[in-house]
C-alpha positions in Angstrom: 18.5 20.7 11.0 16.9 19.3 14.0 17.9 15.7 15.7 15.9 12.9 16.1 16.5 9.7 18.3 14.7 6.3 16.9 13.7 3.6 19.1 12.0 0.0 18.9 11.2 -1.7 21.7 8.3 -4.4 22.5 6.2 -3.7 25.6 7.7 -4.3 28.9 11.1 -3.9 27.4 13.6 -1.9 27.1 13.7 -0.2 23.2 16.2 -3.0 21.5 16.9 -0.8 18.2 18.5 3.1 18.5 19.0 5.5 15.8 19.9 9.2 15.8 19.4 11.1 12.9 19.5 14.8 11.6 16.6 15.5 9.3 14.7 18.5 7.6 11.8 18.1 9.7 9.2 15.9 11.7 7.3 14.7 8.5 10.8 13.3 7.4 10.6 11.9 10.5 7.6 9.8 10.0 8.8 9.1 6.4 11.8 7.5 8.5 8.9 6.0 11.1 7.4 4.0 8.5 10.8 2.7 7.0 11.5 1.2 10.5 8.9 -0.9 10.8 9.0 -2.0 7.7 12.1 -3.4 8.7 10.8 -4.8 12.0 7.2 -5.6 10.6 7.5 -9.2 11.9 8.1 -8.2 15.5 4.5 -8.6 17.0 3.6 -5.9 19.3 6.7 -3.6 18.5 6.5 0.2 19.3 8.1 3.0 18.0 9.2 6.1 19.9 11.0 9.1 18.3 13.0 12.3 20.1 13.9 15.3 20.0 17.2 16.6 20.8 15.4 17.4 24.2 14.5 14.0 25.0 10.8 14.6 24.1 8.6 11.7 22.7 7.4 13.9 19.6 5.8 10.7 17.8 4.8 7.6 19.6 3.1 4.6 17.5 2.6 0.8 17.2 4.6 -0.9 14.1 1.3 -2.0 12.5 0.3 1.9 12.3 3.1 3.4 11.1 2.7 0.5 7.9 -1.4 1.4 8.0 -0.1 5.2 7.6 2.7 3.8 4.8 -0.1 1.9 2.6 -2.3 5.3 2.9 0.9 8.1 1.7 -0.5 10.9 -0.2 2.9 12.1 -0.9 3.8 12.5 -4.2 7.7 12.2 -3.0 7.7 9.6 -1.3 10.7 7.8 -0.6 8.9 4.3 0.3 6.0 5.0 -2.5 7.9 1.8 -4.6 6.8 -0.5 -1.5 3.0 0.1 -1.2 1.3 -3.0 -1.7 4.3 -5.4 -1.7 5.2 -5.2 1.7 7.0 -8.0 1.3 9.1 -7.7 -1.7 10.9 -4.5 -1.1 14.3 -4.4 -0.1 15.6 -2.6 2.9 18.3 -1.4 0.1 16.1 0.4 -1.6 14.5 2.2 1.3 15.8 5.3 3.8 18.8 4.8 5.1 17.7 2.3 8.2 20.3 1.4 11.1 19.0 -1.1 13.2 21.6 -1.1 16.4 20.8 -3.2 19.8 20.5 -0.7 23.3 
């Protein structure tokens, strides 16, 4: 199960949110992607960077995409389906497991 490093950071700054987790795969990874900035969605201007275990960026997008790419899921699975559309409402409880640490 490959590792993947989560980071949130505004521009000109250094990431101020780290996560490392062990997933099945890089569209988990997204699925994780859009669960972080739907808990940083207020943070104007906020990027989100994910690694591999090498230290490659392997996914590189603004917070406002990654919730574009949540409100468009195909996925019949989906984790974060129960938040479409009420952006707002959700809670984090409900969602992926999100850890939001300062650098």
């Amino acid at each position: 199960m490959p590792q993947f490093s989560f980071e949130i950071a505004q521009v000109g700054k250094p990431p101020f949110v780290v996560q490392t987790q062990m997933l099945d795969d890089i569209s988990a990874a997204w699925c994780q992607v859009e669960a972080l900035a739907f808990a940083v969605r207020h943070c104007s201007g906020a990027s989100i960077r994910v690694k591999n275990a090498d230290g490659g960026i392997i996914i590189l997008t603004g917070v406002a995409t990654a919730l574009a790419t949540l409100e468009k899921c195909g996925r019949p699975n989906c984790p974060l389906k129960h938040i479409k559309g009420a952006a707002g409402k959700a809670p984090l409880s409900r969602m992926l497991p999100v850890k939001l640490t300062p650098h």
